[in-house]
C-alpha positions as CSV (number, residue, x, y, z in Angstrom):
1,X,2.0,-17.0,4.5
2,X,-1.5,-18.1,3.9
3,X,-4.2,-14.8,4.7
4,X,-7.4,-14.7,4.1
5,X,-9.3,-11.8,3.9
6,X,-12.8,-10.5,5.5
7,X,-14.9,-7.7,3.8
8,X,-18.5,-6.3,2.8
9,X,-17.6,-4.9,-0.6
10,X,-19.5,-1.5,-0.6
11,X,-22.6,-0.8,-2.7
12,X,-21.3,0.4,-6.6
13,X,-23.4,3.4,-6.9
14,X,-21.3,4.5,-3.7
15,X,-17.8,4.0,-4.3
16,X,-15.6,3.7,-1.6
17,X,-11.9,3.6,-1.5
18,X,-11.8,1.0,1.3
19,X,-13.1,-1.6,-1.5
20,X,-9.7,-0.4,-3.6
21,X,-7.9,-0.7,-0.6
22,X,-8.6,-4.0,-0.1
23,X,-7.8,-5.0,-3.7
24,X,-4.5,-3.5,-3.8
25,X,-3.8,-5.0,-0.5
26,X,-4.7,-8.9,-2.0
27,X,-2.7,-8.1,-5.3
28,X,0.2,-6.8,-3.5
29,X,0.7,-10.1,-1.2
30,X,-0.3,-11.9,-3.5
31,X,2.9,-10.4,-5.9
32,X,5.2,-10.8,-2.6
33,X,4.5,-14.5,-3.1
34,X,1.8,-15.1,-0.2
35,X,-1.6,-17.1,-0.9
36,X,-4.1,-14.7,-0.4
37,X,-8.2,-15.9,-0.3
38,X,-11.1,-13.6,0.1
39,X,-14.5,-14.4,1.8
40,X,-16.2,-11.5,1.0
41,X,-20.0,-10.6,0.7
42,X,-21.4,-7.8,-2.0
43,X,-24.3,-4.8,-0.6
44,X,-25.4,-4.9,-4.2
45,X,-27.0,-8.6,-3.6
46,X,-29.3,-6.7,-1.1
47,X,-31.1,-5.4,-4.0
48,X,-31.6,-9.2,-5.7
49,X,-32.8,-10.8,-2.6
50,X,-36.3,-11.7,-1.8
51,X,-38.4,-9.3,0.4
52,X,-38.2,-11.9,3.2
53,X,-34.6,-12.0,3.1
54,X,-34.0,-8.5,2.9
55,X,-36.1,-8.1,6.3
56,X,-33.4,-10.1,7.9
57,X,-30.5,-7.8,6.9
58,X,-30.8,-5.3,9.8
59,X,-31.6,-7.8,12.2
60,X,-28.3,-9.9,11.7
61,X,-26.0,-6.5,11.4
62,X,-25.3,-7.1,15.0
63,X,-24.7,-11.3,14.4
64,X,-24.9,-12.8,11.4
65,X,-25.1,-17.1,12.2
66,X,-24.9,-18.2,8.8
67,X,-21.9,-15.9,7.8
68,X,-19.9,-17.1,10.8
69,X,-20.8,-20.7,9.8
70,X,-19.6,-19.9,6.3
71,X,-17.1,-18.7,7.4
72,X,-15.8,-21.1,10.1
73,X,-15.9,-23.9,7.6
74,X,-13.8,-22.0,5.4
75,X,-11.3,-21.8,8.1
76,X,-11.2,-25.5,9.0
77,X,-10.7,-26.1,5.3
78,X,-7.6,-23.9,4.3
79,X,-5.9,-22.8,8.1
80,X,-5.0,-19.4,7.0
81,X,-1.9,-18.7,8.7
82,X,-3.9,-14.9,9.6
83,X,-7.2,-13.3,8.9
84,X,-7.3,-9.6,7.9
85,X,-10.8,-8.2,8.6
86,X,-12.0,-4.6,7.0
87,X,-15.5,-4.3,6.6
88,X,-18.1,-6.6,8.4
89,X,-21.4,-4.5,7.7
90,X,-23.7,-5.4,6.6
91,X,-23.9,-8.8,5.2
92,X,-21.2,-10.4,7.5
93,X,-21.2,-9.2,10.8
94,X,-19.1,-9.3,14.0
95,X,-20.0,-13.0,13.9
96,X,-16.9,-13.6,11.6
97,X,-14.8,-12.3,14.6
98,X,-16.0,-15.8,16.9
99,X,-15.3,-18.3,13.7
100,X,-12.1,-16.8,13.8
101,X,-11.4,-17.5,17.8
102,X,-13.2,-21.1,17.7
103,X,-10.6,-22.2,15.2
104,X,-8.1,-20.8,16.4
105,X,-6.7,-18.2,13.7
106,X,-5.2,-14.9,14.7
107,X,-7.2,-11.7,13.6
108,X,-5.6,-8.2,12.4
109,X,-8.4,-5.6,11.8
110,X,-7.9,-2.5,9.5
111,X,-10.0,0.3,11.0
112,X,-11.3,2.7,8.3
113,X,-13.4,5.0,10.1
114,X,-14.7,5.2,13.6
115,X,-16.8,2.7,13.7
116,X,-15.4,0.8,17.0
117,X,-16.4,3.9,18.9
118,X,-19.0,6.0,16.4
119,X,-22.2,4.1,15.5
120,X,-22.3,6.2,12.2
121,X,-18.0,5.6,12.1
122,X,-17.4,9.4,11.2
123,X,-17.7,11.4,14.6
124,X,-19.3,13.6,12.3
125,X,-22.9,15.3,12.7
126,X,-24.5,18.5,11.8
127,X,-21.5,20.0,10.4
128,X,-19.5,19.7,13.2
129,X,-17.2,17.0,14.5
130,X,-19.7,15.2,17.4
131,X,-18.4,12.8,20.3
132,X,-22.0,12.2,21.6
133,X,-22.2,8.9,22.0
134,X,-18.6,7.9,22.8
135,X,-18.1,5.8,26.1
136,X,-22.2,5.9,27.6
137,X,-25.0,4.6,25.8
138,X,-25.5,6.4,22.2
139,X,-28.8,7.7,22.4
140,X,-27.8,10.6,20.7
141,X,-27.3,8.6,17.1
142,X,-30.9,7.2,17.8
143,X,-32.3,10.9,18.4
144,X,-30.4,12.6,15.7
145,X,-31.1,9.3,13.1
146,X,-26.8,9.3,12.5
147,X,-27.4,6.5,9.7
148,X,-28.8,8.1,6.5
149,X,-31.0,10.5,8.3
150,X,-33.2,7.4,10.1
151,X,-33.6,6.1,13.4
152,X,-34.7,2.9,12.5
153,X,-31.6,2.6,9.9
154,X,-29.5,3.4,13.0
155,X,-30.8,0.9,15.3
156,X,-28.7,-1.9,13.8
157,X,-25.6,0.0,14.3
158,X,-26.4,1.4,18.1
159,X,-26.7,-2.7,19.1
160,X,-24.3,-3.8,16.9
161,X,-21.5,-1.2,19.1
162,X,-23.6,-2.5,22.2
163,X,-23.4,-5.7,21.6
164,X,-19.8,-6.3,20.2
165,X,-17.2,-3.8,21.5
166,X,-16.0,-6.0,23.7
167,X,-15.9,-9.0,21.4
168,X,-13.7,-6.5,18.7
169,X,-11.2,-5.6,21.4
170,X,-11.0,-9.4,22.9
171,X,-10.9,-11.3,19.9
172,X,-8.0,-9.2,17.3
173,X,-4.5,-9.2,17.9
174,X,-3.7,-6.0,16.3
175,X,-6.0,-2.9,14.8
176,X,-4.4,-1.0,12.2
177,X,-4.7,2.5,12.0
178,X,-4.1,4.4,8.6
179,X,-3.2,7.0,10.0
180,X,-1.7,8.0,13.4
181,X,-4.3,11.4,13.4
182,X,-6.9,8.3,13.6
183,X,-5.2,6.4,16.3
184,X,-4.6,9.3,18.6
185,X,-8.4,9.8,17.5
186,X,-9.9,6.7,19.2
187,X,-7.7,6.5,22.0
188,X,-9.1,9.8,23.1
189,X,-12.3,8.2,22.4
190,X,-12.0,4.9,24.5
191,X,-10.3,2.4,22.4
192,X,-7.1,0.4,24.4
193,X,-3.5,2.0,23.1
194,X,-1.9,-1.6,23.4
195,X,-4.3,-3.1,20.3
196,X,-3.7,0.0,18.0
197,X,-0.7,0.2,15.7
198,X,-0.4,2.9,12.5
199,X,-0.1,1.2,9.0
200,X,-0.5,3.9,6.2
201,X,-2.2,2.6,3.4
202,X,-0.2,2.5,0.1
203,X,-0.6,3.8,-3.6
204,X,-0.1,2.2,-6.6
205,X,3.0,4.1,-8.6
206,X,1.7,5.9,-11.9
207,X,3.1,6.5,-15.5
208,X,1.1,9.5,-15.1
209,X,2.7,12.0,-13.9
210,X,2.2,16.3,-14.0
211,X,4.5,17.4,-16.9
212,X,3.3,21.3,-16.6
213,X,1.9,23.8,-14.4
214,X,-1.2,21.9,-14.9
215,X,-5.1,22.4,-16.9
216,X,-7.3,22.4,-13.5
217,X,-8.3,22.3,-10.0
218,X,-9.4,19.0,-8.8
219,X,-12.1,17.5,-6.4
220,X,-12.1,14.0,-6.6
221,X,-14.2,11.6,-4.0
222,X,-17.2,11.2,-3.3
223,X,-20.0,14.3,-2.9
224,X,-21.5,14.8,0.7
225,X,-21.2,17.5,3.1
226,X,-18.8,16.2,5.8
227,X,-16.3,16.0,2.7
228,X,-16.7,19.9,2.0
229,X,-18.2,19.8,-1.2
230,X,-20.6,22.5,-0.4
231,X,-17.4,24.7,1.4
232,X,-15.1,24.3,-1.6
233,X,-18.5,25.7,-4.0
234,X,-19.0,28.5,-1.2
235,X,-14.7,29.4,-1.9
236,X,-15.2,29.0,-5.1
237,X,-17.8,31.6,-5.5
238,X,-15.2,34.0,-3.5
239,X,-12.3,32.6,-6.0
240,X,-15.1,34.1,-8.9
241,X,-16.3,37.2,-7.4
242,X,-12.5,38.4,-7.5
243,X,-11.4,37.4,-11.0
244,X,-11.1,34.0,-10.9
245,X,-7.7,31.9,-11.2
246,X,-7.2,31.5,-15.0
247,X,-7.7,27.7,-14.1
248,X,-11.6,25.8,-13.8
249,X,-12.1,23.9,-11.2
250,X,-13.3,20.1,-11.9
251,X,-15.4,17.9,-9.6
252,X,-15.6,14.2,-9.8
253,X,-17.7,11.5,-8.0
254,X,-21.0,10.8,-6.9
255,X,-22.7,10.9,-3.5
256,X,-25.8,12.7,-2.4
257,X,-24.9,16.1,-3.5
258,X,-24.4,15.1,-7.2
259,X,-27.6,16.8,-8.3
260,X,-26.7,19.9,-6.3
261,X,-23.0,20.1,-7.4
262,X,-24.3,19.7,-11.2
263,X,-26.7,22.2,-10.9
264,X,-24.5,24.6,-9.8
265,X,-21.7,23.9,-12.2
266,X,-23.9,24.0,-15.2
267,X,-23.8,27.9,-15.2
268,X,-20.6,28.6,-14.9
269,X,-17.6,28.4,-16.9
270,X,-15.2,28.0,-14.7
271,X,-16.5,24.8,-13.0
272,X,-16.8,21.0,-15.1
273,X,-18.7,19.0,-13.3
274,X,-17.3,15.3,-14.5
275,X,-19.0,13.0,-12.5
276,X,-17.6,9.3,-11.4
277,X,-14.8,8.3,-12.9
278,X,-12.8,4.6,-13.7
279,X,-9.6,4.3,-11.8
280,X,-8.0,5.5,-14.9
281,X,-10.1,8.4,-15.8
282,X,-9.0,9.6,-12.1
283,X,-5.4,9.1,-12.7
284,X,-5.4,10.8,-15.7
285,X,-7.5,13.7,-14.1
286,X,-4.8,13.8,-11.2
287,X,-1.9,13.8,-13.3
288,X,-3.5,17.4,-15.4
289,X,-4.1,19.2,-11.8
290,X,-2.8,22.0,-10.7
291,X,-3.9,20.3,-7.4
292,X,-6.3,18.2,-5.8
293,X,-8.6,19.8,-3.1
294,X,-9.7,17.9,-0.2
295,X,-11.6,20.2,1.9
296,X,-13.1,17.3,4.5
297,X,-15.5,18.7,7.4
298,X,-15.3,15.5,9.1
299,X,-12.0,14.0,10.6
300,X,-10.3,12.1,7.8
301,X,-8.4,8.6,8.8
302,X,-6.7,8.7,5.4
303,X,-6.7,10.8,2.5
304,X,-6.3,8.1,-0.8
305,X,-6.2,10.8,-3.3
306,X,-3.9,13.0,-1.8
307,X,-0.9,10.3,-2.2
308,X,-2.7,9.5,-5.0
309,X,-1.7,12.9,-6.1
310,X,1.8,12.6,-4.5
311,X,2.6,9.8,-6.9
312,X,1.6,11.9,-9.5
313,X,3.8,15.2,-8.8
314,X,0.4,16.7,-7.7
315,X,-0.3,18.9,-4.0
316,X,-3.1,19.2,-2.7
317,X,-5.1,21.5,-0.4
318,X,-6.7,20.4,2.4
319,X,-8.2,21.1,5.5
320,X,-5.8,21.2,8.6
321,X,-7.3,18.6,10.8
322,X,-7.1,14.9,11.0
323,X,-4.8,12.6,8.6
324,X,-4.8,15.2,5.6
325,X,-2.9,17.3,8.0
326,X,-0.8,14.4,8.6
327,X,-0.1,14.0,5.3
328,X,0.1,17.4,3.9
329,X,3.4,18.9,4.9
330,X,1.7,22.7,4.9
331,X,4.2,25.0,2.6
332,X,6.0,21.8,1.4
333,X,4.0,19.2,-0.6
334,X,0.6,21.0,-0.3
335,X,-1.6,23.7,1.3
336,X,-3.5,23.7,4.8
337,X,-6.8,25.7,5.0
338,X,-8.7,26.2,8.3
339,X,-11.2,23.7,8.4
340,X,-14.7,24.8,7.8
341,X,-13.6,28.4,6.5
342,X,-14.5,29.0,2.8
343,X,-12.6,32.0,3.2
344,X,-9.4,30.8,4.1
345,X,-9.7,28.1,1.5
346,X,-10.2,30.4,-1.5
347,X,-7.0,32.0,-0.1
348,X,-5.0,28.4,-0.3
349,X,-6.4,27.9,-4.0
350,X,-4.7,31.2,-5.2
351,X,-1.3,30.4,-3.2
352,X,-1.4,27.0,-4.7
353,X,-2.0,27.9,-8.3
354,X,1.1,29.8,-7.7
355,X,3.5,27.4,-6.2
356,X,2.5,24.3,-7.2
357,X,5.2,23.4,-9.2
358,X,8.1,23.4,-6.4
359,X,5.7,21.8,-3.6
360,X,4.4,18.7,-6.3
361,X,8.3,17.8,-6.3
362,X,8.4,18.0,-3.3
363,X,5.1,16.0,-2.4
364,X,6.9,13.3,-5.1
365,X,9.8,12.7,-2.6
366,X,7.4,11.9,0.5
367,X,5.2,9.3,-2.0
368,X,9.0,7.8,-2.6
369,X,9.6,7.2,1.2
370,X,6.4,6.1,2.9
371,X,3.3,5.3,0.3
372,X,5.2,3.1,-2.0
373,X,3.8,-0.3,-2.8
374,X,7.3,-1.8,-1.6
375,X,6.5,-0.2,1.5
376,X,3.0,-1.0,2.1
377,X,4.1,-4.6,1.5
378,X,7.1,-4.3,4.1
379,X,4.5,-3.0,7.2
380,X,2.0,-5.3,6.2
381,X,3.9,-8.6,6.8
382,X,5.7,-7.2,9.4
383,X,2.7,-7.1,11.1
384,X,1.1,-10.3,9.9
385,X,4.4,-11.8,11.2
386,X,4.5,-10.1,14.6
387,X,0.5,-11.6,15.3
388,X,1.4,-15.1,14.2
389,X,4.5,-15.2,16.4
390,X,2.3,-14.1,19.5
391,X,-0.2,-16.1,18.0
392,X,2.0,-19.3,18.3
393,X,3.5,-18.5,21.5
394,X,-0.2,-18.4,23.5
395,X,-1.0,-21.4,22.2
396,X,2.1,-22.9,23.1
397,X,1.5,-21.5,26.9
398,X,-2.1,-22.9,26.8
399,X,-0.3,-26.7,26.3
């Protein structure tokens, strides 16, 4: 098959694991034998632009005309047999969607947050999940500035939903949801069952695996609140105030909490603060845990490093919502805590330091049967297949 692929890479200061998502994804088909091609724009070239240009960025969030002409001559060039869209903001721009019907070429869509029904994509506000704007007009995200604290950040994204629901749910074949937590998620929320199909994402296999009862508890993404960093230093402090583990806790990443989270690590011995790691460096830091801890406020669609950790031999705590609940069979491969209770989480890091040994084997087997790279690769041109044959049989209706 010939696929080419649609994404806004993220900004490098703010990793995201949609960006390695995307890259496995292309290297995978591209190993099964399939021509792959990117058109893909960078939010790092934001900060080369000239100030003229950069005044233009949030006005074309909502319709971009000179990515969907890019775009459309691309198409009339190579006739991908498929185009696989991930992330359209904010350089590219629902716009791509309309190239993609003009020529003709079937769409999948891989739905990473909540973005199709949230105009901030987490449901996630004030520490508390937040349904606010879902199905009337979202005021709410204007009033409460949802997008990095601002309402005039947010304004793209309120007419950007506005404007170009209708065109997302019109124009793609097939959504993919990574996790079935997410698609129950937005068809609560509004979103048509009949478009929305659950495709886990898959994980790279790893030399690096646990040998021992391992060196350290480990947080590994990125450091903001709705992804618990501030719960797991509250149970953490709990963990400390009744004799410790016998086993520091690490954090790694970057995020808006970085210079909080190092400040309060530097004091303590039982903490490392490490920073962001290389793909490697975080294998390597998987592969010496005693677990990883994922203690996400917000509803998680996917949860990377836990099968990340899987692969590895490695459970992982993590709150009992969402896809981590999905993946984390609780008392099997891995530990639930209730979400948003510091108190019940510094009870799971105690269990777990005790029994990780027998629920990492266990967490193992369940990488082997659904996260494998074999297996991503089956579901993924299943599904390509599937939208090409519907595809073909429209078009054949239409004549």
């Amino acid at each position: 098959m010939r696929v080419l692929v649609v994404h806004n890479r993220y900004r490098s200061e703010q990793p995201s694991g949609e960006d390695n998502v995307v890259d496995q994804e292309v290297a995978l088909l591209r190993t099964g034998g399939h021509h792959v091609d990117r058109f893909e724009r960078r939010s790092d070239d934001i900060a080369d632009m000239s100030l003229a240009r950069k005044a233009l960025v949030p006005v074309r969030v909502p319709w971009n005309p000179a990515a969907r002409a890019a775009l459309a001559e691309r198409l009339r060039r190579e006739r991908p047999d498929v185009v696989h869209v991930h992330n359209t903001f904010p350089l590219l721009s629902p716009a791509v969607l309309d190239a993609c019907h003009a020529e003709g070429v079937p769409v999948v869509a891989t739905l990473h947050n909540y973005t199709q029904v949230c105009p901030s994509g987490t449901l996630y506000r004030d520490g508390a999940t937040c349904t606010a704007c879902v199905g009337k007009f979202p005021l709410p995200a204007l009033r409460h500035g949802c997008y990095r604290g601002s309402t005039v950040a947010t304004v793209p994204l309120v007419v950007n939903l506005l404007a170009n629901r209708r065109r997302w749910w019109s124009t793609v074949s097939r959504f993919f949801c990574i996790s079935d937590a997410q698609r129950r998620t937005l068809i609560a929320n509004g979103m048509p069952a009949d478009l929305l199909t659950v495709k886990y994402n898959f994980v790279e296999d790893t030399t690096l695996r646990r040998t021992g009862p391992g060196d350290h508890l480990l947080y590994l993404g990125r450091l903001t609140d709705e992804k618990g960093v501030r719960l797991l230093m509250a149970a953490w402090d709990r963990v400390a105030r009744a004799g410790g583990l016998g086993v520091p806790l690490v954090i790694a990443g970057a995020g808006p909490l970085g210079d909080e989270v190092k400040e309060w690590a530097r004091s303590r011995s039982d903490v490392r603060f490490a920073g962001l790691q290389d793909k490697a460096s975080s294998r390597a830091l998987i592969s010496r845990s005693v677990a990883v801890v994922v203690p996400s406020q917000w509803l998680e669609t996917f949860g990377l490093v836990v099968v990340e950790a899987m692969a590895a031999e490695v459970p992982a705590v993590v709150a009992g919502h969402s896809s981590l609940a999905e993946l984390v069979d609780d008392g099997v491969t891995g530990l639930t805590h209730t979400p948003g209770d510091a108190a019940s989480l510094a009870v799971a890091l105690g269990q777990i330091v005790r029994a990780s040994t027998s629920l990492g084997h266990a967490a193992r087997a369940r990488y082997d049967r659904e996260f494998t790279p074999s297996v991503g690769l089956a579901n993924l041109v299943t599904q390509y297949q599937r939208v090409i044959e519907e595809s073909r049989r429209g078009a054949q209706t239409v004549r």
